[in-house]
Every structure is written in structure tokens, then in C-alpha cells.
DOMAR-242732 format. One record per residue (C-alpha): x, y, z; residue number from 0; residue in three letters. Coordinates in steps of 0.2 Angstrom, whole numbers. Last residue first. Layout:
# DOMAR-242732
c1 / c2 / c3 / num / residuo
X / Y / Z / NUM / ALA
...
***
This chain:
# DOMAR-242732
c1 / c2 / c3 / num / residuo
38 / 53 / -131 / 81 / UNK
32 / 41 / -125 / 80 / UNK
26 / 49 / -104 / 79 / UNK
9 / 46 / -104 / 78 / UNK
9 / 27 / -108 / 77 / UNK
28 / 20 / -106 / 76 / UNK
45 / 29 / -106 / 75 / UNK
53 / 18 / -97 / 74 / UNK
57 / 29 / -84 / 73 / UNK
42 / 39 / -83 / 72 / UNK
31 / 23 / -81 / 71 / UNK
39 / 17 / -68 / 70 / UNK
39 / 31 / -57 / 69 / UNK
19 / 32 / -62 / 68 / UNK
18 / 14 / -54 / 67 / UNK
30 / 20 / -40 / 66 / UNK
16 / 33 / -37 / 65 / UNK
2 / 21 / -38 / 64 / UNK
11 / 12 / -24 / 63 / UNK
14 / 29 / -13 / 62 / UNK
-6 / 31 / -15 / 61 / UNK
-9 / 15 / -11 / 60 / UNK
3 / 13 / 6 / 59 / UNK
-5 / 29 / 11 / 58 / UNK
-23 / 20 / 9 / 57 / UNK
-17 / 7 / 18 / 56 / UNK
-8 / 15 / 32 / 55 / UNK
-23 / 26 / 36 / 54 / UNK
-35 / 10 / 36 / 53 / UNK
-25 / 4 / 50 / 52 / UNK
-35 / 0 / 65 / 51 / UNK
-43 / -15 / 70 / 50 / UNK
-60 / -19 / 81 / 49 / UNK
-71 / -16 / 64 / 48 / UNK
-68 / -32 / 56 / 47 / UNK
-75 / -35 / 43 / 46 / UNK
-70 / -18 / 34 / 45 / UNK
-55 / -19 / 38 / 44 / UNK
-51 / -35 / 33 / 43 / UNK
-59 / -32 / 15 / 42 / UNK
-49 / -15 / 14 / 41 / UNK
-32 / -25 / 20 / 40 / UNK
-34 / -38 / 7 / 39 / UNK
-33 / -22 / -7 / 38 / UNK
-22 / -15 / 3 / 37 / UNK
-10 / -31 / 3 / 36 / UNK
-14 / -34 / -15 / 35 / UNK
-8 / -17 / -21 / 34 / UNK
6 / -15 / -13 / 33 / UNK
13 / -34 / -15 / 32 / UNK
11 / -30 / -36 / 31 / UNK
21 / -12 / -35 / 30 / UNK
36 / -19 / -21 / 29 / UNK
44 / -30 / -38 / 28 / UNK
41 / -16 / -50 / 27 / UNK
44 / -4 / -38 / 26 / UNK
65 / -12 / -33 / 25 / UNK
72 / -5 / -18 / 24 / UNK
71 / 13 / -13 / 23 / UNK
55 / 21 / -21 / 22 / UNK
46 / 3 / -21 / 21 / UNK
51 / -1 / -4 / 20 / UNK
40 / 15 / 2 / 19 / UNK
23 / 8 / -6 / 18 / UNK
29 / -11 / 1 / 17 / UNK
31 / -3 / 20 / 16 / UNK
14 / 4 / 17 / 15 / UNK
7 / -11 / 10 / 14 / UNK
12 / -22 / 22 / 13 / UNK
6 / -11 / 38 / 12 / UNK
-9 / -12 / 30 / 11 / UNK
-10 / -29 / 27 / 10 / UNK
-5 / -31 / 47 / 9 / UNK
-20 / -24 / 52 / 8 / UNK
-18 / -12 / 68 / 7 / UNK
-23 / -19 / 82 / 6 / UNK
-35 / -9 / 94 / 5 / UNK
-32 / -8 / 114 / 4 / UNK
-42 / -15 / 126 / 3 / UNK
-50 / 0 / 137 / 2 / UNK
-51 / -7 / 156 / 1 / UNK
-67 / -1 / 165 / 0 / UNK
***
């Protein structure tokens, strides 16, 4: 029997390489692509059961939310204004 192998979504990929950008380019840029291409990549995901990636997603949001709170520290916004 010949096994076809699983594509991994490319949304996912996206937000993972946007979540890492944002700690070495620019987050405030990287910080809006993250968050669309995981939320896009949840809904692909979940339609389509033959790809792979929601790892990379969920990574990719958690380093997004971190560049969020990055952000946030160095302007001195929300938690961080004092």
C-alpha cells in the first residue's frame, strides 16, 4: 500500500515564520500577518483533515501574543504604565 504523505498548511507555516520575524524585524508589522494567518490556518485545518501543521500554528500564536506583550513593555502601554 503506498502511504501519501501530509502537507503541512502553508498559513501555519506563515504564522510561525511571522511570530519569530516579529522578535527580529519589526512586531508591530509581523503582529497583524500572525494573527490572520493562524486564525486562517485553524479554519483550513479544521476542513481539511489531510494537512498537518496545527503545531506551527499554535506556536506561531503564542510567539505573536508574545511580540504583542514585547510591544507593550516598550511603550509603556496597558500593564506595563508606570
Amino acid at each position: 500500500m503506498i502511504e501519501t504523505q501530509q502537507k503541512t498548511d502553508p498559513f501555519a507555516i506563515i504564522s510561525f515564520a511571522a511570530g519569530l520575524g516579529g522578535f527580529v524585524i519589526l512586531p508591530i508589522i509581523f503582529v497583524p500577518v500572525g494573527y490572520i494567518a493562524a486564525i486562517v490556518s485553524y479554519y483550513r485545518l479544521k476542513d481539511n483533515k489531510e494537512m498537518k501543521g496545527s503545531t506551527l500554528r499554535i506556536i506561531g500564536g503564542i510567539f505573536t501574543t508574545l511580540n504583542i506583550f514585547w510591544l507593550m513593555y516598550q511603550y509603556k502601554i496597558g500593564f506595563f504604565s508606570n
